[in-house]
C-alpha positions as CSV (number, residue, x, y, z in Angstrom):
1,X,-38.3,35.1,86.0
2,X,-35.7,36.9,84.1
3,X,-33.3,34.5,82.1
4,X,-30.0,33.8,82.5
5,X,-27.6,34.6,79.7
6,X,-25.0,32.0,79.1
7,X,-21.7,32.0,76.9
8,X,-20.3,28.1,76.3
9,X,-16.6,27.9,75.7
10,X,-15.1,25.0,74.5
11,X,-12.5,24.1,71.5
12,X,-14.5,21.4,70.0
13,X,-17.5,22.6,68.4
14,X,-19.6,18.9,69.4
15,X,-19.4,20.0,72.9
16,X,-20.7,23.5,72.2
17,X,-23.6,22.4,70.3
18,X,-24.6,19.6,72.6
19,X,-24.2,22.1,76.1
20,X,-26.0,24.8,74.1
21,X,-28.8,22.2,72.8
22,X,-29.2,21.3,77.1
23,X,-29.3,24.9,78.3
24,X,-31.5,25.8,75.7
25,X,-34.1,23.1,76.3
26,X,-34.8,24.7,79.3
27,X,-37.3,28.2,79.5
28,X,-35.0,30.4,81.5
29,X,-31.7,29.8,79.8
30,X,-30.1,31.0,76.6
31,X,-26.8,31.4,75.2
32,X,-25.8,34.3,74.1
33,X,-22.9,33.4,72.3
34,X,-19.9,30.7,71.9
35,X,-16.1,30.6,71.7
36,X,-13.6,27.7,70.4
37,X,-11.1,29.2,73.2
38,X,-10.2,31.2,76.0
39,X,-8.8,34.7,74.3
40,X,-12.5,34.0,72.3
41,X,-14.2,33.8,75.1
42,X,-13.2,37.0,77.4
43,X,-14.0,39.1,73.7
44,X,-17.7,37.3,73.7
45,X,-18.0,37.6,77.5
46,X,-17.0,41.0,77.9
47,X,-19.5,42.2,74.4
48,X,-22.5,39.9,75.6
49,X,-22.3,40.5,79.5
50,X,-23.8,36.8,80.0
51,X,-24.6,36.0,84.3
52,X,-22.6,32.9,83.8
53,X,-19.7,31.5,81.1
54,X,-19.6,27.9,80.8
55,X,-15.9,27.3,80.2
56,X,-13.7,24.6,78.9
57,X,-10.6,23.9,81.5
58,X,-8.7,23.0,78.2
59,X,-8.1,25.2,75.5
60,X,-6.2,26.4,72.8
61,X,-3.9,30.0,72.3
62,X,-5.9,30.6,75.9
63,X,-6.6,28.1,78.3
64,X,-9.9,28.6,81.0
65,X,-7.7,29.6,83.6
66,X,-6.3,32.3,82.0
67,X,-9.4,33.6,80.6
68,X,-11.3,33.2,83.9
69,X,-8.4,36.0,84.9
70,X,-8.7,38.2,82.3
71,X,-12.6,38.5,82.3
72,X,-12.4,39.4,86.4
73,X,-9.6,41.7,85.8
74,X,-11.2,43.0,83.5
75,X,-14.4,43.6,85.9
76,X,-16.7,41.0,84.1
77,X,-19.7,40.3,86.3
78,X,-20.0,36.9,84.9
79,X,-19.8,33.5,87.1
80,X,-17.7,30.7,85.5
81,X,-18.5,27.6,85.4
82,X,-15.4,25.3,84.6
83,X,-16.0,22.0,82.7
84,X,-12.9,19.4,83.1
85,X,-13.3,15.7,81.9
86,X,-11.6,14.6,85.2
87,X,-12.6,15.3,88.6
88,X,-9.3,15.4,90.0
89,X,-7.8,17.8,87.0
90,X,-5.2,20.1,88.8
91,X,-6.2,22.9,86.2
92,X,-9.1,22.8,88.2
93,X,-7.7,23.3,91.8
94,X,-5.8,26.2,89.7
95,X,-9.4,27.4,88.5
96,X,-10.6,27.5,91.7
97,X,-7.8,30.0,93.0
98,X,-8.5,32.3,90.2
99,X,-12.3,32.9,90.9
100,X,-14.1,30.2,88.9
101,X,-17.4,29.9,90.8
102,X,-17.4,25.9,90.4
103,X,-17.2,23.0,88.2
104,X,-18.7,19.9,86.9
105,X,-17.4,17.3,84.7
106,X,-18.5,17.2,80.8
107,X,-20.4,13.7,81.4
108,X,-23.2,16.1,83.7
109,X,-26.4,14.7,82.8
110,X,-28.6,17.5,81.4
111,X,-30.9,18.4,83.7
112,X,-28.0,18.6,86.3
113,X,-25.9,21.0,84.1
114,X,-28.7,23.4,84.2
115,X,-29.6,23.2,87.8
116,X,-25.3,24.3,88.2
117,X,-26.1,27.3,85.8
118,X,-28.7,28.2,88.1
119,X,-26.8,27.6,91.0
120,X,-24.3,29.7,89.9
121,X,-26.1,32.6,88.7
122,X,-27.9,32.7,91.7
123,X,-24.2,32.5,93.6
124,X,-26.1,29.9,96.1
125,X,-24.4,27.3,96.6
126,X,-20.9,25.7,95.3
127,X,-20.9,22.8,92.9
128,X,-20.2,19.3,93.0
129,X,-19.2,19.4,96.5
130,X,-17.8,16.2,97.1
131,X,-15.6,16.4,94.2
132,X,-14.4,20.3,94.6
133,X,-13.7,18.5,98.3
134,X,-11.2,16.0,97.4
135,X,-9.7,18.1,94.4
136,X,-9.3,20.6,97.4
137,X,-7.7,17.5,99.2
138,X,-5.7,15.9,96.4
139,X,-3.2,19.3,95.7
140,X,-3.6,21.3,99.4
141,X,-1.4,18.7,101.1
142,X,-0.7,19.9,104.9
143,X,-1.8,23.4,104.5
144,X,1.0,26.1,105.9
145,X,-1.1,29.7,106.1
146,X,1.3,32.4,105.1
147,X,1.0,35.2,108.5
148,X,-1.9,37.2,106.5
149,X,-3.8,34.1,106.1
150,X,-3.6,33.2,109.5
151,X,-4.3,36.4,110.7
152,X,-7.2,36.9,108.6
153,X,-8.5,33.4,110.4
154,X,-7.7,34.4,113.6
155,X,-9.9,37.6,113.1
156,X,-13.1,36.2,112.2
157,X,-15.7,35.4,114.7
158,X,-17.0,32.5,116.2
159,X,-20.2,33.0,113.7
160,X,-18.0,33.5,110.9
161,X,-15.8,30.2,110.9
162,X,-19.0,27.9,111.4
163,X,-20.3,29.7,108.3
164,X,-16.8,29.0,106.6
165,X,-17.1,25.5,108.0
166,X,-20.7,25.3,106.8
167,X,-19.5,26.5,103.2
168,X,-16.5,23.7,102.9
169,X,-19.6,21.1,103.1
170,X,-21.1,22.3,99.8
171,X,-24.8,23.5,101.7
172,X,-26.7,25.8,100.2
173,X,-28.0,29.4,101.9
174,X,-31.6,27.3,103.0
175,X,-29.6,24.4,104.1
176,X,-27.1,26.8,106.5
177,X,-29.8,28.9,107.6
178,X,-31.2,25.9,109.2
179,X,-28.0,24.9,111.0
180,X,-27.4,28.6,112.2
181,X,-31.3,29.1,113.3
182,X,-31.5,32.4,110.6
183,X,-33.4,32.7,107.5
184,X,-32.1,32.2,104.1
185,X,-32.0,36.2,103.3
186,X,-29.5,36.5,106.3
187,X,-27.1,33.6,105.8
188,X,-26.5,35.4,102.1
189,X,-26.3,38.7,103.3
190,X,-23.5,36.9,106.1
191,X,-22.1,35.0,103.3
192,X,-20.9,38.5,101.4
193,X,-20.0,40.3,104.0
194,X,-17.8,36.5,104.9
195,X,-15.8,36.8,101.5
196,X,-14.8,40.0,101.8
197,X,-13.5,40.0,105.4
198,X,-11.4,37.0,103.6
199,X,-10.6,39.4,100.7
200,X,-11.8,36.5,98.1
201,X,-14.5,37.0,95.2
202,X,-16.1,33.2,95.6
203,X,-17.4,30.7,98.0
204,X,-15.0,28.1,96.5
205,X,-11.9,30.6,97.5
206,X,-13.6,30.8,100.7
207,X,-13.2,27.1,100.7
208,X,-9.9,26.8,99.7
209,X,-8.9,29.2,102.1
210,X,-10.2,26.7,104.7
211,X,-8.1,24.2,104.0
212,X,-4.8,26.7,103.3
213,X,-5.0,28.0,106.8
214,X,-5.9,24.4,108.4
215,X,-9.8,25.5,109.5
216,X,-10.6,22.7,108.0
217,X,-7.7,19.6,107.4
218,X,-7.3,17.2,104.1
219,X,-9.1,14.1,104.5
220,X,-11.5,15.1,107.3
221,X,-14.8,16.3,107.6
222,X,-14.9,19.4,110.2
223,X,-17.5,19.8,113.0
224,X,-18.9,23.2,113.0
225,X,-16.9,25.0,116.0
């Protein structure tokens, strides 16, 4: 198995050490290199080409948001991984929207945080579920789809929205094969070809679109059309 390259961003250098000293007690992780903030981190990111960037939601002269932007603009293959120390941090909702992959919160036990950087390399499955679900809850409101948005909706099949619906519940590709009755190869390659008919780069846009055009409402849990 090939390792996965990881960069850790954060400002304080404790929480550096102690996520690189977790990833790196594992045998298919290493970091590749560090940064103390965001502008840091698209310089390291873009020179080391890591799968995956661990990134603070908090930092100095360049906060993870806006690096999380300027590494996809800038065609960085990398998945981020936000950190946040709450679960209901609006920089995270704002995360979401600009591509971040998923998050977890800095008190993820160690074996957990690895299993996300796998996750997210892998691109199977989002993270934390339940808590991307009610952060998703907390800022949408009553979602009001813009024309496009709806549109958009209104153009996918019947397959397509109970694999959106299936995505907003946090299952993985195994997990949704089973529901659909199609093997795990399939519901990925269906998954791609699902974000871009939605014109997004992640399976937590995907799920933010969900809620924005009211597929799936705040505060309930949808049945799979």
């Amino acid at each position: 198995m090939a390792e996965i390259k990881v960069v850790v961003a954060d400002d304080q250098a404790m929480v550096r050490g102690g996520v690189r000293a977790m990833l790196e007690a594992t045998d298919d992780i290493v970091v590749v290199g560090e940064a103390a903030d965001g502008a840091e981190a698209v310089e390291v990111a873009l020179r080391a080409h890591p799968d995956v960037v661990v990134m603070d939601v908090r930092m100095p002269r360049l906060d993870g948001i806006a690096a999380t932007e300027r590494l996809l603009a800038a065609g960085s293959r990398a998945r981020i991984l936000m950190l946040t120390t709450f679960d209901l941090d609006e920089y995270v909702f704002r995360a979401m929207r600009a591509g971040a992959a998923g998050f977890l919160l800095k008190a993820t036990p160690p074996d957990r945080l690895a299993a996300a950087v796998r996750s997210v390399a892998a691109g199977d499955s989002l993270l934390d579920a339940s808590v991307t679900r009610r952060l998703v809850e907390h800022f949408l409101g009553r979602p009001e789809a813009d024309p496009g948005m709806r549109a958009t909706l209104d153009a996918l099949s019947e397959q397509d929205r109970e694999l959106l619906v299936l995505l907003t519940h946090g299952l993985t590709n195994a997990e949704m094969g089973e529901r659909m009755f199609l093997s795990e190869t399939t519901v990925k390659s269906y998954v791609t070809r699902l974000l871009g008919k939605l014109g997004v780069g992640t399976r937590v846009q995907a799920v933010v679109f969900a809620y924005e055009t009211g597929l799936v409402r705040p505060g309930e849990r949808a049945d799979v059309p």
